[in-house]
Gaussian input, Z-matrix of N, CA and C with variables (Angstrom, degrees):
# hf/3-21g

backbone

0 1
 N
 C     1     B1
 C     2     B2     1     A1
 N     3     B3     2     A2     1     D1
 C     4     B4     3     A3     2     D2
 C     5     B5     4     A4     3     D3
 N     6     B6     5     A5     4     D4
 C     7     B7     6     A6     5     D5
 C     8     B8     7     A7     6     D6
 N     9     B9     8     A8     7     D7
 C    10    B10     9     A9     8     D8
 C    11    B11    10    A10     9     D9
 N    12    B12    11    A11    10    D10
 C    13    B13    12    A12    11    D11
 C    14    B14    13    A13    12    D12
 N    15    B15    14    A14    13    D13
 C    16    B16    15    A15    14    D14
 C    17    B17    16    A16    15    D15
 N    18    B18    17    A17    16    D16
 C    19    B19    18    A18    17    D17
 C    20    B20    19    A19    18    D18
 N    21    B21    20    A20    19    D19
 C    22    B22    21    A21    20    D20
 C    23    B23    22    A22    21    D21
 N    24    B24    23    A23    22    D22
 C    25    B25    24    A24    23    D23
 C    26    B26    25    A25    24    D24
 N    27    B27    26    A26    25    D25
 C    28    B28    27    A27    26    D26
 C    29    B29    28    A28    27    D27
 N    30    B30    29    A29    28    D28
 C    31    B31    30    A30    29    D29
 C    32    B32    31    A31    30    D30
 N    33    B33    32    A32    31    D31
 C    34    B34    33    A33    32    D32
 C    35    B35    34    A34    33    D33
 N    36    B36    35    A35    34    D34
 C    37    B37    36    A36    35    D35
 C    38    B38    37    A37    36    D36
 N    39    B39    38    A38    37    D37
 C    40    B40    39    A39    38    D38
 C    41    B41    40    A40    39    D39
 N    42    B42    41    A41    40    D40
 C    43    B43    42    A42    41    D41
 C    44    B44    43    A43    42    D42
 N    45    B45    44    A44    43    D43
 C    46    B46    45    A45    44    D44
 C    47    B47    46    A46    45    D45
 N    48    B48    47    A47    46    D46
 C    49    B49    48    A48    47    D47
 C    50    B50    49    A49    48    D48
 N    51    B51    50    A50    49    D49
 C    52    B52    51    A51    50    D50
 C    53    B53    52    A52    51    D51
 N    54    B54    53    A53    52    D52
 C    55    B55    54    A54    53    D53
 C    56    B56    55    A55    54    D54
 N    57    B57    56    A56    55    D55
 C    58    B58    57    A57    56    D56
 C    59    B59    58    A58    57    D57
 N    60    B60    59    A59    58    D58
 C    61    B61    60    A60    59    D59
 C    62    B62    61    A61    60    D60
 N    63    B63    62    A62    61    D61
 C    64    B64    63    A63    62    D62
 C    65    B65    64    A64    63    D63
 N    66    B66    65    A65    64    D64
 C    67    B67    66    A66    65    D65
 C    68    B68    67    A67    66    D66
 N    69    B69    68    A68    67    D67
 C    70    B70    69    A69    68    D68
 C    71    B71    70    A70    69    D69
 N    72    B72    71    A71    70    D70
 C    73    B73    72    A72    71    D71
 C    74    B74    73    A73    72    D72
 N    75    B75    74    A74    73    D73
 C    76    B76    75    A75    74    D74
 C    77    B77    76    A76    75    D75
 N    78    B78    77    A77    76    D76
 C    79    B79    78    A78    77    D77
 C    80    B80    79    A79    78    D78
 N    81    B81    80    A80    79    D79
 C    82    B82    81    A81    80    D80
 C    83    B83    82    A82    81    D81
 N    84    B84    83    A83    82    D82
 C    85    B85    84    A84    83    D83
 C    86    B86    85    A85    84    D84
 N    87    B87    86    A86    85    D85
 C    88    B88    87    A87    86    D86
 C    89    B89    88    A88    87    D87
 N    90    B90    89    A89    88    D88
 C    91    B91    90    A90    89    D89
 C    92    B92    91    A91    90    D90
 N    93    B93    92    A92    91    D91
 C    94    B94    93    A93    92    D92
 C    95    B95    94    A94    93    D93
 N    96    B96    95    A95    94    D94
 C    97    B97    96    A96    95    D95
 C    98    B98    97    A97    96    D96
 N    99    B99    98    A98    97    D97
 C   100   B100    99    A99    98    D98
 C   101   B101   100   A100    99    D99
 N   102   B102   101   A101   100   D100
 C   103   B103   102   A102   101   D101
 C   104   B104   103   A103   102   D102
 N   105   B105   104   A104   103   D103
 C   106   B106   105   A105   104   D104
 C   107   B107   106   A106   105   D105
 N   108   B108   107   A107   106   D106
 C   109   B109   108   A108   107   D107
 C   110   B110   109   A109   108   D108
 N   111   B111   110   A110   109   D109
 C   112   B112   111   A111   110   D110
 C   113   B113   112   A112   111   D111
 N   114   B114   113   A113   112   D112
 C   115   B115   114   A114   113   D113
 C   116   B116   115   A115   114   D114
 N   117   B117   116   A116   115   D115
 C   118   B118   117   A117   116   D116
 C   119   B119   118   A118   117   D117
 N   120   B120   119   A119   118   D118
 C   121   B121   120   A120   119   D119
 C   122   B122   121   A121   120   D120
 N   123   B123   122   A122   121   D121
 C   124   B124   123   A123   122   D122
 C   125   B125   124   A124   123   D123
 N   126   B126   125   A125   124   D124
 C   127   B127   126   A126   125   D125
 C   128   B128   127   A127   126   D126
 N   129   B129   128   A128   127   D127
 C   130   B130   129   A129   128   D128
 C   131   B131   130   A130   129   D129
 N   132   B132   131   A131   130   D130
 C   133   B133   132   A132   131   D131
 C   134   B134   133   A133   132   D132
 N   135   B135   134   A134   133   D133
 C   136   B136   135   A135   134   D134
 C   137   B137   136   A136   135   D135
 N   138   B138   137   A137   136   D136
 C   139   B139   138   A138   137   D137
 C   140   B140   139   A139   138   D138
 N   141   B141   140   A140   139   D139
 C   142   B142   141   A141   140   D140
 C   143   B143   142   A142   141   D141
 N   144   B144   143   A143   142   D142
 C   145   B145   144   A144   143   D143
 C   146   B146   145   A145   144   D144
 N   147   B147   146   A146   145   D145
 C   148   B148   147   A147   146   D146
 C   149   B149   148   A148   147   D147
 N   150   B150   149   A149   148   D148
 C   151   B151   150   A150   149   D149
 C   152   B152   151   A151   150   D150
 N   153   B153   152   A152   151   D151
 C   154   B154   153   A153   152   D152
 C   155   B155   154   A154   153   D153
 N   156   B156   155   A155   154   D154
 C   157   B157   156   A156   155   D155
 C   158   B158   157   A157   156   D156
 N   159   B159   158   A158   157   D157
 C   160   B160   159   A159   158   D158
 C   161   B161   160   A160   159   D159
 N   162   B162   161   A161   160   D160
 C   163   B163   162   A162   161   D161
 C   164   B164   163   A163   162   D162
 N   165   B165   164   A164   163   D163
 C   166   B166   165   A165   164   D164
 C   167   B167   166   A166   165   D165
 N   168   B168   167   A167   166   D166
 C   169   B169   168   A168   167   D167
 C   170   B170   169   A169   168   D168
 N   171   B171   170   A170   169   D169
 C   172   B172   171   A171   170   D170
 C   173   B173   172   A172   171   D171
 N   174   B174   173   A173   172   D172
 C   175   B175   174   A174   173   D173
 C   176   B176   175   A175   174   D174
 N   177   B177   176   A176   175   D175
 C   178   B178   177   A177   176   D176
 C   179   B179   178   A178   177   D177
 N   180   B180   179   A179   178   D178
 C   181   B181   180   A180   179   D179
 C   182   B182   181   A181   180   D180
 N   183   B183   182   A182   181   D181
 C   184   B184   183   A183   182   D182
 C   185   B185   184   A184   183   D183
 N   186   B186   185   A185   184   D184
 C   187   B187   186   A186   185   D185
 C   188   B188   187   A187   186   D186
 N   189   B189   188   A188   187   D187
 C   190   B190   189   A189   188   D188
 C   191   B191   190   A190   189   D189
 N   192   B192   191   A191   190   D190
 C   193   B193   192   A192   191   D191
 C   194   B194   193   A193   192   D192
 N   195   B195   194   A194   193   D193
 C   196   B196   195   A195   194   D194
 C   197   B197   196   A196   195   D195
 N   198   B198   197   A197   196   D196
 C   199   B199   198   A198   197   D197
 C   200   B200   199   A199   198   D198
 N   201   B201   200   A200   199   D199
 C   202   B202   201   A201   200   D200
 C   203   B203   202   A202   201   D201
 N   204   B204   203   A203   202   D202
 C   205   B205   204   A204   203   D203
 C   206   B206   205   A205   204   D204
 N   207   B207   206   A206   205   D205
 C   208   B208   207   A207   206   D206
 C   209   B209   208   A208   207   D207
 N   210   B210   209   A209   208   D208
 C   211   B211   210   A210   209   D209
 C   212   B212   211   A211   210   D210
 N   213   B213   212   A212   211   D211
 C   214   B214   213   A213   212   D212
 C   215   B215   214   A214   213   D213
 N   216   B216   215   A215   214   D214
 C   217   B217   216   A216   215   D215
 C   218   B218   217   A217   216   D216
 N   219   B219   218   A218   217   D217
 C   220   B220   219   A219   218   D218
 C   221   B221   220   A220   219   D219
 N   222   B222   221   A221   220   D220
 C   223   B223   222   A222   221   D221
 C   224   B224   223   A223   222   D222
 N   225   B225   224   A224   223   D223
 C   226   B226   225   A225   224   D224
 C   227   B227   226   A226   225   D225
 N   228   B228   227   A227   226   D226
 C   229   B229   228   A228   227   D227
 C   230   B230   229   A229   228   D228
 N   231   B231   230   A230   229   D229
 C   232   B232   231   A231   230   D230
 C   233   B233   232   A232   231   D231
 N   234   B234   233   A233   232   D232
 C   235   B235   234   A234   233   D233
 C   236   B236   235   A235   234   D234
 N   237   B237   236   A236   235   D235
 C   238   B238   237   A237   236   D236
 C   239   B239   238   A238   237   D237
 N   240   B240   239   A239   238   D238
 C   241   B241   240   A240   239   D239
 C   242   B242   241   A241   240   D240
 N   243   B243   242   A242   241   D241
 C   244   B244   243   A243   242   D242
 C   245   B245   244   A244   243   D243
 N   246   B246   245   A245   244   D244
 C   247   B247   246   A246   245   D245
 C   248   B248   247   A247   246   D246
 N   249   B249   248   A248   247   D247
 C   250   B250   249   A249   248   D248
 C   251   B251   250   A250   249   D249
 N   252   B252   251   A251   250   D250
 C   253   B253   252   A252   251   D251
 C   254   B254   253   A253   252   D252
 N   255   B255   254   A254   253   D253
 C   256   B256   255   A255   254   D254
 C   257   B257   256   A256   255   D255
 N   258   B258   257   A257   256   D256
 C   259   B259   258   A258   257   D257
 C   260   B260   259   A259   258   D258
 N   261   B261   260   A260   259   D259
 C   262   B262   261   A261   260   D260
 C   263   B263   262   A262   261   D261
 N   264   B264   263   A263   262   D262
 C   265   B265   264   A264   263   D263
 C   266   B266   265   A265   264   D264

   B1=1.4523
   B2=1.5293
   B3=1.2852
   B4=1.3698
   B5=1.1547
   B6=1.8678
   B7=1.1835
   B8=1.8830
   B9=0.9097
   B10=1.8921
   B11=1.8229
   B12=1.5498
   B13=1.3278
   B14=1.5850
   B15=1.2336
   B16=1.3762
   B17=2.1711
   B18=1.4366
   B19=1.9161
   B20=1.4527
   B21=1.2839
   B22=0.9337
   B23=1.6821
   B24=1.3204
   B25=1.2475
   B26=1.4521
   B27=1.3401
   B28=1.5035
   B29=2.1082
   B30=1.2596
   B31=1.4846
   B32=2.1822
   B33=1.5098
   B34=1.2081
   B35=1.2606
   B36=1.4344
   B37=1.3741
   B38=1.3327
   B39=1.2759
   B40=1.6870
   B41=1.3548
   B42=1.5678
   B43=1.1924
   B44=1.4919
   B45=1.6059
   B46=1.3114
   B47=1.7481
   B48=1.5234
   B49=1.6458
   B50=1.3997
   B51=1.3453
   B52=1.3689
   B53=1.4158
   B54=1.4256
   B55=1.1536
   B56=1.9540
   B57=0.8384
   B58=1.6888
   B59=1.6771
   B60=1.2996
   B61=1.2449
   B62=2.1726
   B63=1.1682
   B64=1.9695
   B65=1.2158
   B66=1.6612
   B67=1.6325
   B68=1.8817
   B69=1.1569
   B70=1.4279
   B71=1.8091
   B72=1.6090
   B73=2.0075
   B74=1.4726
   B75=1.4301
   B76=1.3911
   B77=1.6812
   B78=1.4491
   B79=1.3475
   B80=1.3074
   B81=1.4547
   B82=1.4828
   B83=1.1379
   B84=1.6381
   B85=1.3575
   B86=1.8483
   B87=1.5898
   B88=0.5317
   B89=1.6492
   B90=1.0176
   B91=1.6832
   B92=1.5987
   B93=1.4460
   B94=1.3784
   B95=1.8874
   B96=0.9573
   B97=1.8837
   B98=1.2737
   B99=1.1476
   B100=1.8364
   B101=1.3155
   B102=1.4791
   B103=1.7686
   B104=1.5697
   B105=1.1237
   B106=1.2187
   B107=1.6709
   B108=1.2566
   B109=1.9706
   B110=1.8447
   B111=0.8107
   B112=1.4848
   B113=1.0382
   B114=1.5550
   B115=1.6912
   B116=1.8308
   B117=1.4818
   B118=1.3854
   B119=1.9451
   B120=1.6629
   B121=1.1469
   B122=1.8210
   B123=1.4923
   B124=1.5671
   B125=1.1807
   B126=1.4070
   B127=1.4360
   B128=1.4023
   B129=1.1228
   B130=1.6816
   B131=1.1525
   B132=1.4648
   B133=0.9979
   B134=2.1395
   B135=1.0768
   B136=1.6891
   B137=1.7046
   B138=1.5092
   B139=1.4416
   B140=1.6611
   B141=1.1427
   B142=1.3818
   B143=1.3948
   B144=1.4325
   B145=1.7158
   B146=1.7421
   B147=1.5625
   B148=1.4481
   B149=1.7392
   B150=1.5830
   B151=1.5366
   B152=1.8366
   B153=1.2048
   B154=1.8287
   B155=1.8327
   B156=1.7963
   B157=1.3754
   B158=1.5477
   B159=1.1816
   B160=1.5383
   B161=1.3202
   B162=1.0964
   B163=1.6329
   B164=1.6886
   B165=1.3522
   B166=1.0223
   B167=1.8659
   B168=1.2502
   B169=1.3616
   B170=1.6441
   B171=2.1064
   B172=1.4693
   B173=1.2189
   B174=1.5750
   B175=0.9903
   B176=1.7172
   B177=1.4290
   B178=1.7062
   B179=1.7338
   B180=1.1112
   B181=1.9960
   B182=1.7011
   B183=1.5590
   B184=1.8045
   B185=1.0504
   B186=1.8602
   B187=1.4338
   B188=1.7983
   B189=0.9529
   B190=1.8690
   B191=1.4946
   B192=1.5313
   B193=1.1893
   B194=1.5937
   B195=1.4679
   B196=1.0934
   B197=2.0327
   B198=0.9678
   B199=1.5965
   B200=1.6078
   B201=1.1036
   B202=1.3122
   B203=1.6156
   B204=1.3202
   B205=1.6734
   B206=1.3957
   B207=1.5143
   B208=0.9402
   B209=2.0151
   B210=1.1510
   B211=1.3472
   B212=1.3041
   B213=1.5145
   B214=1.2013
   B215=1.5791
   B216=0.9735
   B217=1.7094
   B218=1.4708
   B219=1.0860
   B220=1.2512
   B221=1.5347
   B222=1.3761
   B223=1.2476
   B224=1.0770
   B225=1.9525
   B226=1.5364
   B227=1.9390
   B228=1.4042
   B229=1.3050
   B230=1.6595
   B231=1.3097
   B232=1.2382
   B233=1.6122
   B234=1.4575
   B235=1.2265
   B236=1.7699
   B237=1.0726
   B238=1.5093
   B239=1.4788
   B240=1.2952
   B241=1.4932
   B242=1.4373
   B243=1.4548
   B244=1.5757
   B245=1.7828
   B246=1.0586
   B247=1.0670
   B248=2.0978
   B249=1.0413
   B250=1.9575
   B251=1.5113
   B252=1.6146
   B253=1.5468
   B254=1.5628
   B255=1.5657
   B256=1.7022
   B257=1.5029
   B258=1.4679
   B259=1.2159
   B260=1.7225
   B261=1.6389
   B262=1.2843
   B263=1.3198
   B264=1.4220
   B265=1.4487
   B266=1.4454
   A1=108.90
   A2=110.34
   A3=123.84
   A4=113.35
   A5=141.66
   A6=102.51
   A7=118.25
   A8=130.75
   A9=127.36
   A10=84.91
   A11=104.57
   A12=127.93
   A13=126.82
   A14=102.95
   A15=102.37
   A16=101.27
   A17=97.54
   A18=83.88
   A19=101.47
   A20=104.57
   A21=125.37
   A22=145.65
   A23=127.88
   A24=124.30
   A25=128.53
   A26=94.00
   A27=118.87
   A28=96.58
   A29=110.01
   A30=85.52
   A31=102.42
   A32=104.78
   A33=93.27
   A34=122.40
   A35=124.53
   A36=139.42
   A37=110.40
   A38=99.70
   A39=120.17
   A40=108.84
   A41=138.85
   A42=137.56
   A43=101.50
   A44=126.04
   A45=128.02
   A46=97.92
   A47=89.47
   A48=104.41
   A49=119.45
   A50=110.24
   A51=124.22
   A52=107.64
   A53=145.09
   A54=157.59
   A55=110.25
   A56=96.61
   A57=113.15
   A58=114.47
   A59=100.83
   A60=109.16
   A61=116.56
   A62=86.83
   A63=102.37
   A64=110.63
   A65=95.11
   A66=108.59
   A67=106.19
   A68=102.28
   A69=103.74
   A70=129.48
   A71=77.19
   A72=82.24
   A73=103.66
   A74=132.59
   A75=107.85
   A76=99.50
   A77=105.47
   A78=127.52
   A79=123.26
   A80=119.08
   A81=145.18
   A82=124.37
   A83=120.10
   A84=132.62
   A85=98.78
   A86=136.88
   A87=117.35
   A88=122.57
   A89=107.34
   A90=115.90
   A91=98.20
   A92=137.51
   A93=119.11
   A94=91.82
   A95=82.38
   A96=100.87
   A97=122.74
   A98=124.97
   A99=124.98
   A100=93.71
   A101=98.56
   A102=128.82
   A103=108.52
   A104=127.89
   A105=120.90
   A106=116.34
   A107=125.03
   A108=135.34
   A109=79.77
   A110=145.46
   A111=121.81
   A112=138.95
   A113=109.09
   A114=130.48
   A115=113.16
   A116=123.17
   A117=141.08
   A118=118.20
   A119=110.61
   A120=110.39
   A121=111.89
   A122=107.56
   A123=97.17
   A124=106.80
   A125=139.36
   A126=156.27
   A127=126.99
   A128=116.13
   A129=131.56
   A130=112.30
   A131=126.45
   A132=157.70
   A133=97.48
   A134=130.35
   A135=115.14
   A136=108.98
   A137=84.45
   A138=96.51
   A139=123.82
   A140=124.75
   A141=135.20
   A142=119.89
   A143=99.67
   A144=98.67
   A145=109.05
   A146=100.76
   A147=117.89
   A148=122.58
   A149=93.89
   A150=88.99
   A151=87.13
   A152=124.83
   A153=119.92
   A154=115.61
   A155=104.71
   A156=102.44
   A157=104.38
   A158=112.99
   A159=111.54
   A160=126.98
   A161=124.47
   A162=149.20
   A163=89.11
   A164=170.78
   A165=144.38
   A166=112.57
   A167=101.67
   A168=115.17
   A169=97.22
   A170=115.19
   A171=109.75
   A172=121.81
   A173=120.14
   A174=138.80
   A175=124.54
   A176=113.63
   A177=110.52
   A178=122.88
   A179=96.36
   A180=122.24
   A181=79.68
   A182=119.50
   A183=117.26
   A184=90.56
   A185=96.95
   A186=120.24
   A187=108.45
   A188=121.73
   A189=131.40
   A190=97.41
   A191=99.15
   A192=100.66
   A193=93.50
   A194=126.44
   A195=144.84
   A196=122.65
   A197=88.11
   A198=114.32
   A199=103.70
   A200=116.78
   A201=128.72
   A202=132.93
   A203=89.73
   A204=105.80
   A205=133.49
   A206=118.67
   A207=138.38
   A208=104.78
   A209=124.39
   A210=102.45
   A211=110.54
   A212=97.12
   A213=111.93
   A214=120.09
   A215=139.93
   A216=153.57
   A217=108.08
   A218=123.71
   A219=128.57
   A220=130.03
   A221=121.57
   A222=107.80
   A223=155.97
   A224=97.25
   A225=108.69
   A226=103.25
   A227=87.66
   A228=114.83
   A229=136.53
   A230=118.47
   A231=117.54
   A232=116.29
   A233=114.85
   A234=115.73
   A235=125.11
   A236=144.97
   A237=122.04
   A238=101.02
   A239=89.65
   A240=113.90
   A241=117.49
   A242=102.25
   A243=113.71
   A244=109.59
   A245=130.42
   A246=130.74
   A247=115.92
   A248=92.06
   A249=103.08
   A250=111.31
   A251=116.15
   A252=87.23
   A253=129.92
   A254=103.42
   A255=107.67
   A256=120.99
   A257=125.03
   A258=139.20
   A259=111.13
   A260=104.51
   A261=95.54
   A262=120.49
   A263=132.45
   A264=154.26
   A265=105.66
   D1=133.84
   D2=179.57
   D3=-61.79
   D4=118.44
   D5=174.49
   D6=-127.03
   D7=171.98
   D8=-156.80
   D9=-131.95
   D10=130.85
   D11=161.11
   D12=-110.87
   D13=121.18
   D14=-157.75
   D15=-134.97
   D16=154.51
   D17=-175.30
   D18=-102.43
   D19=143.69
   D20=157.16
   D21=-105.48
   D22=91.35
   D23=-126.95
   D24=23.64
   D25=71.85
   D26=169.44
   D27=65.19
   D28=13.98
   D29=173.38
   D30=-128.48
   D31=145.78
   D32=-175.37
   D33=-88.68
   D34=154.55
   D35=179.38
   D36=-131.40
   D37=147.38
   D38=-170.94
   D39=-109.57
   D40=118.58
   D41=-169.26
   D42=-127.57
   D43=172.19
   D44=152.48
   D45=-79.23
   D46=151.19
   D47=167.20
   D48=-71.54
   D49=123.64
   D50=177.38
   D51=127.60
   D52=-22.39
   D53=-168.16
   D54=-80.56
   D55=144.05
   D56=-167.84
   D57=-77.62
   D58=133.85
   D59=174.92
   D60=-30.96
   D61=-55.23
   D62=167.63
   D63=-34.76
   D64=-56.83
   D65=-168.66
   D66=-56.57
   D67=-34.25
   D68=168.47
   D69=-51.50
   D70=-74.72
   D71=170.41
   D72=-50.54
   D73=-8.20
   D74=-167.33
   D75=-91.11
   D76=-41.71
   D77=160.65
   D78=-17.75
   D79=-66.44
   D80=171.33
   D81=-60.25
   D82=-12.69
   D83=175.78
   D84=79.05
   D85=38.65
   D86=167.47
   D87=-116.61
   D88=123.42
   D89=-160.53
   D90=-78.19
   D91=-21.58
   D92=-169.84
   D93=-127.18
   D94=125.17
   D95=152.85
   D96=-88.29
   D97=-19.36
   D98=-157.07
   D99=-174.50
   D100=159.92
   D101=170.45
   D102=-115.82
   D103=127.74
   D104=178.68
   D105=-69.87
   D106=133.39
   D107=-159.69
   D108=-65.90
   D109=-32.83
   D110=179.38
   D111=-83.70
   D112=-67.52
   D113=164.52
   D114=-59.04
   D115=-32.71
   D116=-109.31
   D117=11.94
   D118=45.89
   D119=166.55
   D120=-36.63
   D121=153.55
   D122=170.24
   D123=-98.58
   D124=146.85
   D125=141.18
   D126=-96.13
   D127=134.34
   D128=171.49
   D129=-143.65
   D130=161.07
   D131=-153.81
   D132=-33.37
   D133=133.35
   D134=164.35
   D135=-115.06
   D136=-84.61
   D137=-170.95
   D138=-73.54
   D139=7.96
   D140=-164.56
   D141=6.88
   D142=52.34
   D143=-177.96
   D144=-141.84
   D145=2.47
   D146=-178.58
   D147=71.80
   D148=42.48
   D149=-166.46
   D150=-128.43
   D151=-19.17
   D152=173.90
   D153=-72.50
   D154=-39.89
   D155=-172.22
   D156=73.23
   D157=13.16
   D158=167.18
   D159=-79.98
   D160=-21.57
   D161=-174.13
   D162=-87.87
   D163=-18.88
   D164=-163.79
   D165=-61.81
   D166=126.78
   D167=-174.78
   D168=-120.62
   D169=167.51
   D170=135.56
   D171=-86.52
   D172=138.28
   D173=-171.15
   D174=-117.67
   D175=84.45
   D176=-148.67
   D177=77.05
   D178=4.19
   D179=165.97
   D180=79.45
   D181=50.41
   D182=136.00
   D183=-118.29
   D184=133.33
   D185=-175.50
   D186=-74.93
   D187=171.00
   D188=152.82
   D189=57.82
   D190=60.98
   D191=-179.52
   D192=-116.92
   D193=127.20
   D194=-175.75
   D195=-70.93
   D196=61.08
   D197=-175.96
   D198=-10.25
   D199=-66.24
   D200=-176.97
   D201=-49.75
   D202=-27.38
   D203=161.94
   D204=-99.04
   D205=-1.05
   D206=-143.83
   D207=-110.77
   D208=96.78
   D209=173.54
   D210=-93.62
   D211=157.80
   D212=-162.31
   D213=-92.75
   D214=147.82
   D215=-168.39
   D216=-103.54
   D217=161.93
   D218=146.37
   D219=-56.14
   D220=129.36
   D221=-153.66
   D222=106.49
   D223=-36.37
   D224=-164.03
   D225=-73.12
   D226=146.19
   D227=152.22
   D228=-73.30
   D229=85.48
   D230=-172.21
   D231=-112.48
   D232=115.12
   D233=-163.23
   D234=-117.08
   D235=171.70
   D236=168.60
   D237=-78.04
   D238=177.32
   D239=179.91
   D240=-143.63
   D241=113.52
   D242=-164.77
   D243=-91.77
   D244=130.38
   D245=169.70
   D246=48.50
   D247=-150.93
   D248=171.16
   D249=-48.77
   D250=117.60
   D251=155.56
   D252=-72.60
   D253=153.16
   D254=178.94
   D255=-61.56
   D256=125.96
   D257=169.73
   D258=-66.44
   D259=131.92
   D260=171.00
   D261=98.21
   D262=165.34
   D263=-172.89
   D264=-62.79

């Protein structure tokens, strides 16, 4: 089996190729992807089918990136995501 290493808040994980960014944070033992911009409720991964928007992570530092749909590369950068993403340059 082929496999793709990718970080996950700064720590690496080893996956088979083809498996989802989610599949990662789930990988890493990390239960939250995001803070919600209001409450900062925590969110992680739910429905893994891209229909909650609960999984939005940064992904290569682009924010609201939908974890769950997302396969992953070699390399990738997958990070939390705190509250609002930042507007602007």
């Amino acid at each position: 089996v082929e496999t793709v290493t990718v970080s996950v808040g700064g720590k690496p994980v080893t996956l088979p190729r083809g498996e989802t960014a989610a599949a990662a944070l789930v990988a890493a033992g990390e239960a939250v992807g995001r803070t919600t911009p209001v409450t900062g409720a925590p969110r992680g991964p739910y429905c893994m089918m891209g229909v909650c928007f609960d999984c939005l992570v940064m992904i290569d530092g682009a924010p609201n990136r939908q974890a769950c749909m997302i396969e992953i590369r070699e390399g990738m950068r997958i990070d939390r995501q705190d509250g609002a993403r930042r507007l602007g340059g």
